[in-house]
Each structure stands twice: as C-alpha cells, then as structure tokens.
Backbone as ProteinMPNN parsed JSONL, in Angstrom:
{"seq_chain_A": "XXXXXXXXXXXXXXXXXXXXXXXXXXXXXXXXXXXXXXXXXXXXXXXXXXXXXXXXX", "coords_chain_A": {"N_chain_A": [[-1.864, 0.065, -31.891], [-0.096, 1.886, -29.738], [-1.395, 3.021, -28.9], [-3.019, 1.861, -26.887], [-0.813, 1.095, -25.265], [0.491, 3.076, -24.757], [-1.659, 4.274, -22.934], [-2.089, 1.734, -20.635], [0.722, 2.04, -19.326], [0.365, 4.905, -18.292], [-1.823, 4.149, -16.482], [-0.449, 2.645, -14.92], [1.763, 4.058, -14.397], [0.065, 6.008, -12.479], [-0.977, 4.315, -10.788], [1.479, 3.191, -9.767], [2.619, 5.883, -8.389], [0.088, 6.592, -6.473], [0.218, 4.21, -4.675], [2.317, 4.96, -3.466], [1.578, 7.215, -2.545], [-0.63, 6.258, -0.326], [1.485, 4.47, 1.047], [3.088, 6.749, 2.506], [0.947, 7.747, 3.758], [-0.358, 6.228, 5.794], [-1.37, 4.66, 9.101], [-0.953, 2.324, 10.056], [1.186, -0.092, 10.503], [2.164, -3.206, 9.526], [4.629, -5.198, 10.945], [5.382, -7.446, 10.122], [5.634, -8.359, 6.94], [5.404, -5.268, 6.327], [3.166, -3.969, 5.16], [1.153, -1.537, 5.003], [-1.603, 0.308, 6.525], [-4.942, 1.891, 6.97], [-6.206, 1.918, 9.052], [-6.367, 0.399, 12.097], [-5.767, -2.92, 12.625], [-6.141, -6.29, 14.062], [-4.87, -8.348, 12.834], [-2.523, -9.116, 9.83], [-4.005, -8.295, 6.35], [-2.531, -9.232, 4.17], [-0.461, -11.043, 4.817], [-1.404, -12.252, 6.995], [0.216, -11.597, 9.449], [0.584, -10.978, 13.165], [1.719, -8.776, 14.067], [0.872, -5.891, 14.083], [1.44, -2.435, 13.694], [0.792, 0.654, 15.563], [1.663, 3.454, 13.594], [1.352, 6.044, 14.154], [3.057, 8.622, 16.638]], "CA_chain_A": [[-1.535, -0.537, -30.611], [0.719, 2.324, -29.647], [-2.34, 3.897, -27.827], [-3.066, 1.129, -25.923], [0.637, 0.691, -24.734], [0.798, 4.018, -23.836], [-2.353, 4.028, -22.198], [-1.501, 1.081, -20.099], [1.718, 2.751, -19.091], [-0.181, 5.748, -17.836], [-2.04, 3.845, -15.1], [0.698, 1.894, -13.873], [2.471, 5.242, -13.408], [-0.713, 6.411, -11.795], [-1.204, 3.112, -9.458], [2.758, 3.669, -8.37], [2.288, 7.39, -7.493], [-1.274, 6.437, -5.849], [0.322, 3.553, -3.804], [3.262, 5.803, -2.875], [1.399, 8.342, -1.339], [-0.458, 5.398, 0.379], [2.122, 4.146, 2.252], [3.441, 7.801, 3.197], [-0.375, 8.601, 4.914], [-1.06, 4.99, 6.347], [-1.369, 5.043, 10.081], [-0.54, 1.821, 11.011], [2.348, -0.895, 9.278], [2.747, -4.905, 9.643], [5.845, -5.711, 10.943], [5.946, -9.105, 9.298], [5.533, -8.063, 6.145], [5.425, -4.32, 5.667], [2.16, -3.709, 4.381], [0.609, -0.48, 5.299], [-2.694, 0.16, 6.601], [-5.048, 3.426, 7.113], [-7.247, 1.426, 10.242], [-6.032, -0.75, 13.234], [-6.349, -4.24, 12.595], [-5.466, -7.269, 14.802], [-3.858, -9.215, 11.945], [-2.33, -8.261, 8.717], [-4.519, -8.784, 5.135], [-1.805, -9.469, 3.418], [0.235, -11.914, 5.255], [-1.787, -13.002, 8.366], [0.706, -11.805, 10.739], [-0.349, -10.513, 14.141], [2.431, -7.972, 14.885], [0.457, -4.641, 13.45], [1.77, -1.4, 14.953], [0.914, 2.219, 15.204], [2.848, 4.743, 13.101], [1.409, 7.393, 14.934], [3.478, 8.431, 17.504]], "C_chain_A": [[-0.753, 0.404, -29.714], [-0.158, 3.071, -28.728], [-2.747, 3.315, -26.553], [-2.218, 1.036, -24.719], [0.835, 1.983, -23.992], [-0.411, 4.752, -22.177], [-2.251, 3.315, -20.326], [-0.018, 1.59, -19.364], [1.748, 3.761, -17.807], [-0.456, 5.564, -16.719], [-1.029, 3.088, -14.005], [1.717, 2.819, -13.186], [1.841, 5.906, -12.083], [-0.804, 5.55, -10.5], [0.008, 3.133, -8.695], [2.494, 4.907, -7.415], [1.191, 7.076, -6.126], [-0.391, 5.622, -4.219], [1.686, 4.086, -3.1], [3.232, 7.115, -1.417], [0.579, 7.668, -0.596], [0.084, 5.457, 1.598], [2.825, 5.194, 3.298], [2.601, 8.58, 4.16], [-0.49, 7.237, 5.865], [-0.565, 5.873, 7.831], [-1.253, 3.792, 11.032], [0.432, 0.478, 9.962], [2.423, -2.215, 10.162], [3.971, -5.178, 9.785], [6.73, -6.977, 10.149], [6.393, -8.709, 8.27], [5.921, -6.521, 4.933], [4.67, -3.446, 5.463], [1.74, -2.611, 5.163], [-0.917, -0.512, 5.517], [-3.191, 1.45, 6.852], [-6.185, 3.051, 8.282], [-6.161, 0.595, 11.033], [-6.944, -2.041, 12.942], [-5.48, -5.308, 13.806], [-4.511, -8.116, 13.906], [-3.86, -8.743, 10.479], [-3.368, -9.336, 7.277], [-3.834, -9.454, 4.746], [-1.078, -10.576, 3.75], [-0.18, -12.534, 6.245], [-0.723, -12.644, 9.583], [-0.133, -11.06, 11.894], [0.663, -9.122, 14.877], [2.033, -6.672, 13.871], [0.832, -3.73, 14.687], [1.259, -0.177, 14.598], [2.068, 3.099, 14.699], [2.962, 5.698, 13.703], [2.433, 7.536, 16.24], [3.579, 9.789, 18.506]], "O_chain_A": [[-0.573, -0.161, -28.636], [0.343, 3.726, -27.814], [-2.84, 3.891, -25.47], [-2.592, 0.935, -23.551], [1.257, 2.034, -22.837], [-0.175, 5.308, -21.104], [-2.301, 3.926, -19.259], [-0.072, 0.936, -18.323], [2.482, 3.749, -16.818], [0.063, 6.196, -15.798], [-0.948, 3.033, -12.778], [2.304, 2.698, -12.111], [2.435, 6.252, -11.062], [-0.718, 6.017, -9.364], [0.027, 3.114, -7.465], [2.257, 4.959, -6.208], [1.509, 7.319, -4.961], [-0.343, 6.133, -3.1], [2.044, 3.478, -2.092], [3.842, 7.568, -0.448], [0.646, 8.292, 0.463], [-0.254, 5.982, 2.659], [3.118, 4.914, 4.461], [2.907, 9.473, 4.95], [-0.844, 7.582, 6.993], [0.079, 6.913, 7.969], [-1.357, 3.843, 12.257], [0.187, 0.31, 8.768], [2.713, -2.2, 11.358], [4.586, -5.444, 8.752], [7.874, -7.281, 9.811], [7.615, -8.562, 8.275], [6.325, -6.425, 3.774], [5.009, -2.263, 5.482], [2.064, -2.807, 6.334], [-1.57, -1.269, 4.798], [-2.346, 2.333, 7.0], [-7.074, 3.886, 8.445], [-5.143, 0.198, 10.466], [-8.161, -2.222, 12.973], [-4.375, -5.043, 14.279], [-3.429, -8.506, 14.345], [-4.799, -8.16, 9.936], [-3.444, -10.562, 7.203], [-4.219, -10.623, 4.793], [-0.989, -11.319, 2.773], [0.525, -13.473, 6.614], [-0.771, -13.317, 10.612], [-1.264, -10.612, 11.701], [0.395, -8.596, 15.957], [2.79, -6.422, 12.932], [0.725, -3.896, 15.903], [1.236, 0.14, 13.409], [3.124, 3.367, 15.273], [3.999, 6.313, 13.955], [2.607, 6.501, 16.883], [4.085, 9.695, 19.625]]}, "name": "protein", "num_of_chains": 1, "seq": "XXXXXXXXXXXXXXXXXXXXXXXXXXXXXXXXXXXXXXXXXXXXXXXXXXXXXXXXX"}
C-alpha cells in the first residue's frame, strides 16, 4: 500500500504546483470569489458572479 500512498501524494503535489502556476499566468480574476481565469468571461464558473476583471494591465 505504501506505493499507492506515495503515488497519490505525488499528484496532489503535482495538481498544487500545476494550479499555482495557473493562477500566476491567468489573465483575468473574479472578484467575488477569486477564481482565476485564462479567457474573458461575463460571469464567473465557479461562483456565478458577474464582477470578472482584467489582470492585464
């Protein structure tokens, strides 16, 4: 089981890192919420709000 565990481990390190560098490229962020995005949307996935902004600046 010790392979598994470490296995498991592995990607969750991988899925932090991943979603780390994410939120450090996105190009536009949900005020409500937070959530990061790498397109312009009118309302956020994650929470439905409607206050999405540009990062770019």
């Amino acid at each position: 089981m010790g392979l598994f565990r470490d296995l498991g481990q592995k990607v969750e390190e991988f899925k932090q890192a991943s979603q780390t560098v994410a939120d450090e490229e996105a190009t536009h962020e949900c005020r409500d919420c937070g959530e990061r995005f790498f397109a312009d949307r009118e309302t956020c996935s994650e929470c439905g709000g409607s206050d999405v902004t540009s990062l770019e600046g």
